[in-house]
C-alpha positions as CSV (number, residue, x, y, z in Angstrom):
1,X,-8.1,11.0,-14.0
2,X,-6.3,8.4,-12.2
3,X,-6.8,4.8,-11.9
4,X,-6.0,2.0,-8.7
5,X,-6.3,-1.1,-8.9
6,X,-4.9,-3.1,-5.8
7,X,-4.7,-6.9,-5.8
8,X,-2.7,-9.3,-3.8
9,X,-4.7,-9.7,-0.5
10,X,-5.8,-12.6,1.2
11,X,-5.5,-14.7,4.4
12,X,-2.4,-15.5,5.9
13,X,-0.8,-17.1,9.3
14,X,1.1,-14.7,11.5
15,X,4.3,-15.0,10.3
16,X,3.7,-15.0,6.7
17,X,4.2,-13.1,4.0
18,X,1.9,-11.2,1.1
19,X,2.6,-8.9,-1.7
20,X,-0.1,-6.3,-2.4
21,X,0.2,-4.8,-5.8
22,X,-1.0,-1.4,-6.9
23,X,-1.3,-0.7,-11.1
24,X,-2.1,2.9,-11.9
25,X,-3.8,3.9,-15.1
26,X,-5.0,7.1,-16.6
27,X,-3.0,10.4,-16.0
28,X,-0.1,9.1,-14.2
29,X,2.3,11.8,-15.1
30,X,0.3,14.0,-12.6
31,X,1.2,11.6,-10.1
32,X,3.8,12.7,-7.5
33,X,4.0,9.9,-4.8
34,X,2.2,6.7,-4.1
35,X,1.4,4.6,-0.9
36,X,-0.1,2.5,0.9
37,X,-2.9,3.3,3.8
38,X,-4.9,0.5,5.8
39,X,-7.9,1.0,8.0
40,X,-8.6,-2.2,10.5
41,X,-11.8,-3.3,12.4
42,X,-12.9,0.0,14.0
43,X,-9.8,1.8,13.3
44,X,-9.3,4.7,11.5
45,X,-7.6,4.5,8.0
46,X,-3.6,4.9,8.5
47,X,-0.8,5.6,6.6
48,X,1.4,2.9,6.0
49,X,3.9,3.4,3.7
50,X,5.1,5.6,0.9
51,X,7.4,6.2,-2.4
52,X,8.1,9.8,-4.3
53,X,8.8,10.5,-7.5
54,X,12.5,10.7,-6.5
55,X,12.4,7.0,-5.0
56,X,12.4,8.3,-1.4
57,X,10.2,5.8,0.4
58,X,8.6,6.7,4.0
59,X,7.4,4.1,6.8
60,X,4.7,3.9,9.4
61,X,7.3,3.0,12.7
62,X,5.3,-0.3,13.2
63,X,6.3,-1.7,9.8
64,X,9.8,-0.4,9.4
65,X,12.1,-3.8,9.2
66,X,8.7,-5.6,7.8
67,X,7.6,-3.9,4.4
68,X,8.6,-3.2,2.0
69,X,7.6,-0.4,-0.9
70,X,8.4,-0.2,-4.1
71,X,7.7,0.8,-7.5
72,X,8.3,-0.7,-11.1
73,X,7.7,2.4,-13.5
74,X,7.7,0.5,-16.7
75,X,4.6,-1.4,-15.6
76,X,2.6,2.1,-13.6
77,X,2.8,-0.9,-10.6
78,X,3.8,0.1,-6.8
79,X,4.1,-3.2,-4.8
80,X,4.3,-3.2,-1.2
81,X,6.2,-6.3,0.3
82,X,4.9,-7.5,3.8
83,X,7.0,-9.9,5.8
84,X,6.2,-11.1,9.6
85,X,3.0,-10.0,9.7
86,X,1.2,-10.2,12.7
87,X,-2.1,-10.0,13.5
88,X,-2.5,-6.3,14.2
89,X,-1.7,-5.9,10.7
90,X,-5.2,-7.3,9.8
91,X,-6.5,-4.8,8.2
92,X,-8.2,-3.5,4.4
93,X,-5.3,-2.2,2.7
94,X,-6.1,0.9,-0.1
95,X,-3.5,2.0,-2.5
96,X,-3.4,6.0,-2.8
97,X,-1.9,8.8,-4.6
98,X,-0.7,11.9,-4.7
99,X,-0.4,15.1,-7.1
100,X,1.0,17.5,-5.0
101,X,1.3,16.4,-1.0
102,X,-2.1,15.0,-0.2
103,X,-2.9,11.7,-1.0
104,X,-6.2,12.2,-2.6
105,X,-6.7,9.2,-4.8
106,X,-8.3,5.8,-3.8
107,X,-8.4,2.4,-5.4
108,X,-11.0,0.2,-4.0
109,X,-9.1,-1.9,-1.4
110,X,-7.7,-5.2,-0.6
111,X,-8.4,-7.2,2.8
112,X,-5.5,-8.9,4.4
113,X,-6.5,-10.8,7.3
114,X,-3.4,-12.6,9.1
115,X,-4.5,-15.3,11.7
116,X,-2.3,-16.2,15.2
């Protein structure tokens, strides 16, 4: 079993800047890649960004410049970096991972609302 724990949310003006963090516990050897989805008002949830075992790190096209992921493997902690956020970007944001290719495992979620 895996473990997410997401923290780091919170209200912000557009413009701003948060750091969501993401600490994995349990059987994180079987983990392959972690990222970050988000699901706004109404919206379905999204993928948002994503790092691989290797370090290879993947981007929703609305982000890319913006966030930033990244992983520190001494602490089981992906962080996910957001600069110039906008309002559109208000949305819960989940950490997830992944054994194999499909993101599979949730931790509970983190609301980030940014205000115009």
């Amino acid at each position: 079993q895996v473990q997410l724990v997401e923290s780091g949310g919170g209200l912000v003006q557009a413009g701003g800047s948060l750091r969501l963090s993401c600490v994995a516990s349990g059987s994180i050897f079987s983990i392959n890649a972690m990222g970050w989805f988000r699901q706004g008002p109404g919206k379905q949830r999204e993928f948002v960004a994503g790092i691989i075992r290797t370090g290879r790190t993947d981007y929703k096209d609305s982000v890319k410049g913006r966030f930033t992921i990244s992983r520190d493997n001494a602490k089981n902690t992906v962080f996910l970096q957001m600069n110039s956020l906008k309002p559109e970007d208000t949305a819960v944001y989940y950490c997830s991972a992944a054994k194999a290719t499909l993101y599979d495992l949730w931790g509970q979620g983190t609301q980030v609302t940014v205000s115009s």
